[in-house]
C-alpha positions in Angstrom: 0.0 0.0 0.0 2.8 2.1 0.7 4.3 1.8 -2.5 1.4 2.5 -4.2 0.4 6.0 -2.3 4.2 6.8 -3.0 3.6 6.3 -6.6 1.1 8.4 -6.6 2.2 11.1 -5.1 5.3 11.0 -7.6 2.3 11.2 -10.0 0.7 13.9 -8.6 3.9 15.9 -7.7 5.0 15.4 -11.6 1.3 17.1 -12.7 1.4 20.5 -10.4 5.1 20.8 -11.5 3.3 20.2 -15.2 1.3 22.3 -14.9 3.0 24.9 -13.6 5.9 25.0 -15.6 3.3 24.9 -18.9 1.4 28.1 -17.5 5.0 29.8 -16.5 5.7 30.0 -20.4 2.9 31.8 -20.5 3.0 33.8 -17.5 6.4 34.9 -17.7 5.5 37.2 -21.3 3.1 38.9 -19.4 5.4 39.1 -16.2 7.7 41.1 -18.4 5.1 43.1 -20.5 4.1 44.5 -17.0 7.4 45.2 -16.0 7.9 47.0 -18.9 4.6 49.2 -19.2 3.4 49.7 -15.8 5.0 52.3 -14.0 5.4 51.2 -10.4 8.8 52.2 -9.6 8.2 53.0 -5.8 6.2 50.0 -5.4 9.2 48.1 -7.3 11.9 50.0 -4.8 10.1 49.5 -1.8 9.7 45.2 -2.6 13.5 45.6 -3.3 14.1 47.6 -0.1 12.8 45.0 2.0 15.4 42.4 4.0 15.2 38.7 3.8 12.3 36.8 5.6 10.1 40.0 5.1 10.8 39.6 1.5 9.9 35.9 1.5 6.7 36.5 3.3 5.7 39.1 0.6 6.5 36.6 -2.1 4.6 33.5 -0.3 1.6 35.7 -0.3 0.1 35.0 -3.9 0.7 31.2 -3.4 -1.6 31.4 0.2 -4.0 33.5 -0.9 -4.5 32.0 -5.0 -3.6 28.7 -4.4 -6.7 27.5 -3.1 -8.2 28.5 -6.3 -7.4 25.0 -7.2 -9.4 23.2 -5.4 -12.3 26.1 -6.4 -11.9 25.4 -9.7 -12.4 21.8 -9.2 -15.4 21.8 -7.3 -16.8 24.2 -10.2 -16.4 21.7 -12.7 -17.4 18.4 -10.6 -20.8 20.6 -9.9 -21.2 20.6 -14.1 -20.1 24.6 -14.0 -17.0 23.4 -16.4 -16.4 26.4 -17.9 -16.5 28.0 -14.8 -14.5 25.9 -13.2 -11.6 26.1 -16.4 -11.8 29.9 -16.3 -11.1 30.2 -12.5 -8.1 28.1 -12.9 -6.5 29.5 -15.7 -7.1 33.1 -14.3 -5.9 32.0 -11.1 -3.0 30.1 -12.0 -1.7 33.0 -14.5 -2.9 35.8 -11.7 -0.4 33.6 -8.7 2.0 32.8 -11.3 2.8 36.2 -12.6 2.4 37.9 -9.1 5.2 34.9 -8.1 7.8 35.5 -11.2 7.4 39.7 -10.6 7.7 39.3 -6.5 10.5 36.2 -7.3 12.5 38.7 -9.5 12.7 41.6 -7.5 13.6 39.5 -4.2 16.1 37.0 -5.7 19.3 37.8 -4.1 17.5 38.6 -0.5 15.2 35.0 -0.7 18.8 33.2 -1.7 20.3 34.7 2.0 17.9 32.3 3.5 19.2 28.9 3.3 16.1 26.3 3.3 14.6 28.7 0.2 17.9 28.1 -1.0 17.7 24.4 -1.4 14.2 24.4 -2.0 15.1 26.5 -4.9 17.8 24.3 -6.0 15.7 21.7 -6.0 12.5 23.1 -7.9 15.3 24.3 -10.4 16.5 20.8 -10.8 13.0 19.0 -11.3 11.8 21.8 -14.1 15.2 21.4 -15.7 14.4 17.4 -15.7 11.0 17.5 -16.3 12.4 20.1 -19.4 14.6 17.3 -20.9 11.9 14.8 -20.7 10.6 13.6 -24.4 6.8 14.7 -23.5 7.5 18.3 -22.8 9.6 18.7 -25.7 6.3 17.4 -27.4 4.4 19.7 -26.2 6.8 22.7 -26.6 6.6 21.6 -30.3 3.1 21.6 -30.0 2.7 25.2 -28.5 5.4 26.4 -30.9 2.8 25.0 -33.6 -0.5 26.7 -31.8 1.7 29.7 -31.9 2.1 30.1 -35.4 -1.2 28.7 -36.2 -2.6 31.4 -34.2 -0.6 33.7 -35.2 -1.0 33.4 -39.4 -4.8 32.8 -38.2 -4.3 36.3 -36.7 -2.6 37.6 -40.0 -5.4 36.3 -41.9 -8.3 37.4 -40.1 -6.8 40.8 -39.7 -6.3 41.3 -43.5 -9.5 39.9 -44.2 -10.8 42.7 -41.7 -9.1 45.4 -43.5 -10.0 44.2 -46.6 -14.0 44.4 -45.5 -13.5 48.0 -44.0 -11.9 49.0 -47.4 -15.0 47.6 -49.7 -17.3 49.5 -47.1 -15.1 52.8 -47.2 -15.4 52.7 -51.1 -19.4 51.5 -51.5 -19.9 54.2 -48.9 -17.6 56.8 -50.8 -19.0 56.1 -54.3 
């Protein structure tokens, strides 16, 4: 019995890391689009202002507060409110994740002073880089790459297509 619990929580440790390393791709874009376009330099001063263990309770903070959204999520769509359920997830997975990548990168070098973030660190940097090297996530990193640029040329399309229509109503309307 032991083995098997221990199997699966391998199993289920392998998913949340899964899943969130496949919503970090997207999170950290937008991470960096705010970081770029948002002006919140005194916030940004003050987070980087702050010593060690304050700096590690301000960047535990999303995980308390959003990770429950989880379990939220799934009770949604167990009580037939699927979309629901998919759109509280996804919102609150990107929401923690890019509150966690902003707060991670402006604390860095104080959360590294404390040793057990450290390791823990170190560790969480080890099993993304394996589960990285695995043959399913570069299958699905070729299959985003393809979404991407089918999305994209999709995009392209129905843009032109768009401009195309506003131009034959700009010329009926001129004529």
């Amino acid at each position: 019995m032991k083995r098997i619990l221990k199997a699966l929580t391998y199993i289920a440790a392998g998913l949340y890391l899964l899943v969130d390393a496949i919503f970090m791709t997207v999170a950290k874009p937008i991470a960096k689009w705010i970081d770029k376009h948002v002006p919140l330099r005194r916030l940004r001063d003050w987070i980087r202002s702050l010593p060690p263990y304050p700096s590690l309770a301000l960047f535990s903070l999303p995980v308390i507060v959003l990770e429950p959204v989880k379990p939220i999520a799934a009770y949604l769509a167990a009580t037939g409110q699927f979309l629901s359920g998919v759109l509280t997830f996804v919102f609150g997975e990107l929401l923690k994740l890019v509150l966690v990548e902003r707060l991670f990168s402006l604390t860095r070098e104080k959360l590294m002073k404390i040793p057990a973030f450290a390791r823990v660190y170190q560790w969480y940097s080890q099993a993304i880089a394996w589960l990285r090297a695995t043959e399913a996530w570069r299958t699905l990193e070729s299959l985003a790459r393809s979404a991407r640029e089918y999305f994209k040329t999709t995009g392209v399309r129905l843009a032109n297509w768009i401009e195309r229509r506003r131009d034959g109503q700009a010329r009926r309307r001129s004529k």
